[in-house]
C-alpha positions as CSV (number, residue, x, y, z in Angstrom):
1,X,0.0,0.0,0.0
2,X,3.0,2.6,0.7
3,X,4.3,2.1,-2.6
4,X,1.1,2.6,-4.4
5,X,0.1,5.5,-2.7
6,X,4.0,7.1,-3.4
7,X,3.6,5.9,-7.3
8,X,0.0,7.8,-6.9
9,X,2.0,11.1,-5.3
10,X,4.1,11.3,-8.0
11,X,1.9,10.0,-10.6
12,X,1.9,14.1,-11.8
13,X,6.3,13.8,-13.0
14,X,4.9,11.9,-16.1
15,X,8.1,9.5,-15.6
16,X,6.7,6.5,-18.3
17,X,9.9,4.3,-18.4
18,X,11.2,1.6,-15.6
19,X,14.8,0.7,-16.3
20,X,16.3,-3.1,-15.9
21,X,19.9,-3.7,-14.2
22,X,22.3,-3.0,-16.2
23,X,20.8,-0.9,-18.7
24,X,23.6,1.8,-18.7
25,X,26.3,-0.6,-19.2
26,X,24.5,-2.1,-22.4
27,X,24.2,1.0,-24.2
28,X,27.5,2.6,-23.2
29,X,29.3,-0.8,-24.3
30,X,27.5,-0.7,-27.6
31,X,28.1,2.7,-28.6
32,X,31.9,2.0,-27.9
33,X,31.9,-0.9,-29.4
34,X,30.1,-0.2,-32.6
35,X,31.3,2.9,-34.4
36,X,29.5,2.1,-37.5
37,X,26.3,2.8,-35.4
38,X,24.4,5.8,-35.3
39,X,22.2,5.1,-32.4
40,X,21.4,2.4,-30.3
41,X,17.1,1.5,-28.7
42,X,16.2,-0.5,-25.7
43,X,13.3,-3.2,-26.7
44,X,10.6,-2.4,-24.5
45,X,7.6,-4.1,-23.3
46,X,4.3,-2.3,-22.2
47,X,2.5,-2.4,-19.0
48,X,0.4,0.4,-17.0
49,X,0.5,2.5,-13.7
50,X,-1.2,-0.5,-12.4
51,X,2.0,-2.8,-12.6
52,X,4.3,-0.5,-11.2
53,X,3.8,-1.7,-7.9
54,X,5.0,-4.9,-8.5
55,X,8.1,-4.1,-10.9
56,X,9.5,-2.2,-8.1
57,X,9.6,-4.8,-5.9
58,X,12.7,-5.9,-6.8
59,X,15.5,-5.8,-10.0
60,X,14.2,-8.9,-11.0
61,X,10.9,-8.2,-10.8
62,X,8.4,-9.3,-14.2
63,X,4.8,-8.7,-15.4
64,X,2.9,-9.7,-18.4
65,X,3.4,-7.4,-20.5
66,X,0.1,-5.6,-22.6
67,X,-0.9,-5.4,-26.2
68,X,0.2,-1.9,-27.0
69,X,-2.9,-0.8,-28.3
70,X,-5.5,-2.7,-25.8
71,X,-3.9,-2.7,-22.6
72,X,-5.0,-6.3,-21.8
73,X,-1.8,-8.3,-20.6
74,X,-0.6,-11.2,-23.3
75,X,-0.8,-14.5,-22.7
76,X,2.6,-16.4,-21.7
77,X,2.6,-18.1,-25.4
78,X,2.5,-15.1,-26.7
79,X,5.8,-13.0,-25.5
80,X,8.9,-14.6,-24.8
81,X,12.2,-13.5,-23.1
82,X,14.1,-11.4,-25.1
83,X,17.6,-11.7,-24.0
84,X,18.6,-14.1,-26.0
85,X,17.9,-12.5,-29.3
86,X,20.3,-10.3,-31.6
87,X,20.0,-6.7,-31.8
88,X,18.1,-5.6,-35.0
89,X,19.1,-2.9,-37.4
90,X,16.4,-0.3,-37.6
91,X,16.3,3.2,-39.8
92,X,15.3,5.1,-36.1
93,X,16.1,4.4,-32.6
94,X,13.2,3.6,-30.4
95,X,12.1,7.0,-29.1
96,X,11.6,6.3,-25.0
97,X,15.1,5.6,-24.7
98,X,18.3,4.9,-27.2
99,X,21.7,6.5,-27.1
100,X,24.6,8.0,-29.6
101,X,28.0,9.7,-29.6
102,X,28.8,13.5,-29.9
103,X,30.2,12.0,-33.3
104,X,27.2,11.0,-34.5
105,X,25.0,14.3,-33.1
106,X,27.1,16.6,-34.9
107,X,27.2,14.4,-38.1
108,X,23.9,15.3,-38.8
109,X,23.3,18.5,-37.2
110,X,21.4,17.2,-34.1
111,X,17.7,17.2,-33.8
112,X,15.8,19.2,-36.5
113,X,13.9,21.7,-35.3
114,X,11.5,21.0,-37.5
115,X,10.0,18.3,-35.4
116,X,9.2,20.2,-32.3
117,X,7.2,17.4,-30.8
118,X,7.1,14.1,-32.5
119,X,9.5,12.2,-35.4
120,X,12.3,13.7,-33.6
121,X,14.5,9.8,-33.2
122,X,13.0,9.5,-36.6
123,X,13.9,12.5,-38.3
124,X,17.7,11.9,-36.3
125,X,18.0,8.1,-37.0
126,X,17.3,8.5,-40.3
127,X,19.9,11.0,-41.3
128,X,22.6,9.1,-39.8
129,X,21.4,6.2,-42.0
130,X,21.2,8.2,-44.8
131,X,24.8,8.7,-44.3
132,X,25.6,4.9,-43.5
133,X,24.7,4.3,-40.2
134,X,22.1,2.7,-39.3
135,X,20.7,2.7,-35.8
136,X,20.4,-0.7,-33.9
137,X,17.5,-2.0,-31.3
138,X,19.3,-4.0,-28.1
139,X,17.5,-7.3,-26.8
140,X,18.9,-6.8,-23.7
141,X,17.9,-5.6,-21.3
142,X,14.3,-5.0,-21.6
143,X,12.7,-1.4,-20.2
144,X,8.9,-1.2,-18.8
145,X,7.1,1.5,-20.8
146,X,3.6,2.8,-19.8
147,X,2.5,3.7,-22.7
148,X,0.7,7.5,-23.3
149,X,1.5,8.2,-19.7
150,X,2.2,12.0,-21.0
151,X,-0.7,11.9,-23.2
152,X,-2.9,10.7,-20.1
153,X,-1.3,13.5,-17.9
154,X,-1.2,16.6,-20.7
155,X,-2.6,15.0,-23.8
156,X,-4.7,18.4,-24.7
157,X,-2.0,20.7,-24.2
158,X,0.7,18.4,-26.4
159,X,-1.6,17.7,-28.8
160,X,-3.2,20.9,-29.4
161,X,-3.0,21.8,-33.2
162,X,-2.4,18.4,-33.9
163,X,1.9,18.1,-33.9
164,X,1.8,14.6,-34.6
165,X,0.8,15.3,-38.3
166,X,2.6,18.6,-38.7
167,X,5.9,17.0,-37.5
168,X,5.1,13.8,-39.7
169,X,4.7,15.7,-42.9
170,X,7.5,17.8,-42.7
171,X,9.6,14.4,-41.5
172,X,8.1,13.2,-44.7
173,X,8.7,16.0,-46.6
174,X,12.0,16.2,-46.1
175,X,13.0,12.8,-46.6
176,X,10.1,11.5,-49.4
177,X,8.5,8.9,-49.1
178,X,5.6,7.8,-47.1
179,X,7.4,5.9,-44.3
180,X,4.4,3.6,-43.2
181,X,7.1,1.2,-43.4
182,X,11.3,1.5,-43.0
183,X,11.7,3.1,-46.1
184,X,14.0,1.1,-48.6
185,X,15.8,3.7,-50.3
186,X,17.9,3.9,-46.4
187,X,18.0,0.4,-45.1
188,X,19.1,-1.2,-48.5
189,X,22.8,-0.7,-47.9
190,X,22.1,-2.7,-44.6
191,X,20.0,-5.2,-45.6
192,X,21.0,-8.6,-47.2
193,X,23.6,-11.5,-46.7
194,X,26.1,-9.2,-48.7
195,X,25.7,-6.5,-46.0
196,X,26.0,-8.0,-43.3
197,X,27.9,-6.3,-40.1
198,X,29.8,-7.6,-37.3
199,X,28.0,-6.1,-34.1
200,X,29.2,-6.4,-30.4
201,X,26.6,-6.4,-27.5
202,X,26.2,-7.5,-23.9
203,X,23.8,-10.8,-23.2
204,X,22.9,-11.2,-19.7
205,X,26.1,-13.3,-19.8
206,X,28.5,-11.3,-21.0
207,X,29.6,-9.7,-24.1
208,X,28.4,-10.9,-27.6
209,X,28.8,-10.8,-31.1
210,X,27.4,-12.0,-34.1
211,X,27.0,-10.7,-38.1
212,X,23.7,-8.7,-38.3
213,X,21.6,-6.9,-41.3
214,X,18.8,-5.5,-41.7
């Protein structure tokens, strides 16, 4: 009950991720050891306020996690652990969470103003692709995300005049294309046996490696 009622006091700081051991040590050991990356994601799973209490019981604590769209927690056949997975190669960098060098920031100028609200991991992992590196997602470890926290705490004030679209056209403008899916005319250099990289990460047993493409 005391930890409910202290998630309910600061329910109002909009926080929406819960980080896993040893999540600053996988991305700063990426990043170092892949210099032919632009940016590097955390795979996330979804969960609401609601299972908060639990996860932060303990660093090993787990929930099921919920369909992103109805909330309703999946079945144990349908999610599985990630940790043993590969990282996959991705044009943009999940947006909750993912890292880069100063390098790579002032490669491409940094975050395009243009996208004020939304698109901005898109808009930046997708210049660094355009410019040969490609951005990577981590299996390990897994963050908590409660999704639209933000928009459930100040969803009329962030999405007044509607800068979801505005930021998505000029993201689209930009670039061309329509972007409904990774767009090919990025990922092709990555994609394919013939393309093929040699990518280091950290398992939850130590360091890895193995040849990844898109």
């Amino acid at each position: 009950m005391e930890l409910a009622r202290a998630i309910d006091e600061h329910a109002d700081d909009r926080d929406d991720i819960i980080v896993a051991p040893g999540w600053l040590k996988a991305l700063d050991y990426f990043i170092r050891k892949n210099p032919g990356a632009g940016a590097v994601g955390v795979g996330i799973y979804f969960i609401t306020r609601e299972d908060v209490p639990n996860l932060l019981k303990s660093p090993s604590s787990r929930v099921a996690p919920r369909h992103h769209a109805t909330k309703v927690p999946l079945p144990d056949d349908d999610y599985v652990s990630r940790e043993n997975e590969r990282p996959g190669c991705i044009m943009g960098p999940v947006g909750c969470s993912f890292a880069f060098t100063r390098e790579k920031y002032d490669l491409v100028g940094g975050f395009d103003p243009r996208t004020h609200h939304f698109y901005n991991e898109s808009w930046f992992g997708t210049a660094l692709a355009e410019k040969g590196y490609p951005s990577y997602t981590i299996p390990y470890p897994v963050f908590w995300h409660i999704w639209s926290a933000t928009f459930q705490k100040s969803g009329a004030e962030l999405l007044k005049n509607d800068p979801m679209s505005r930021d998505r056209e000029a993201y689209k403008k930009h670039f061309g294309g329509d972007f409904d899916y990774t767009d090919p005319k990025f990922m092709a250099p990555f994609r394919g046996e013939a393309n093929k990289r040699l990518i280091h990460w950290l398992g939850p047993d130590g360091p890895r490696s193995g040849e990844i493409h898109a």
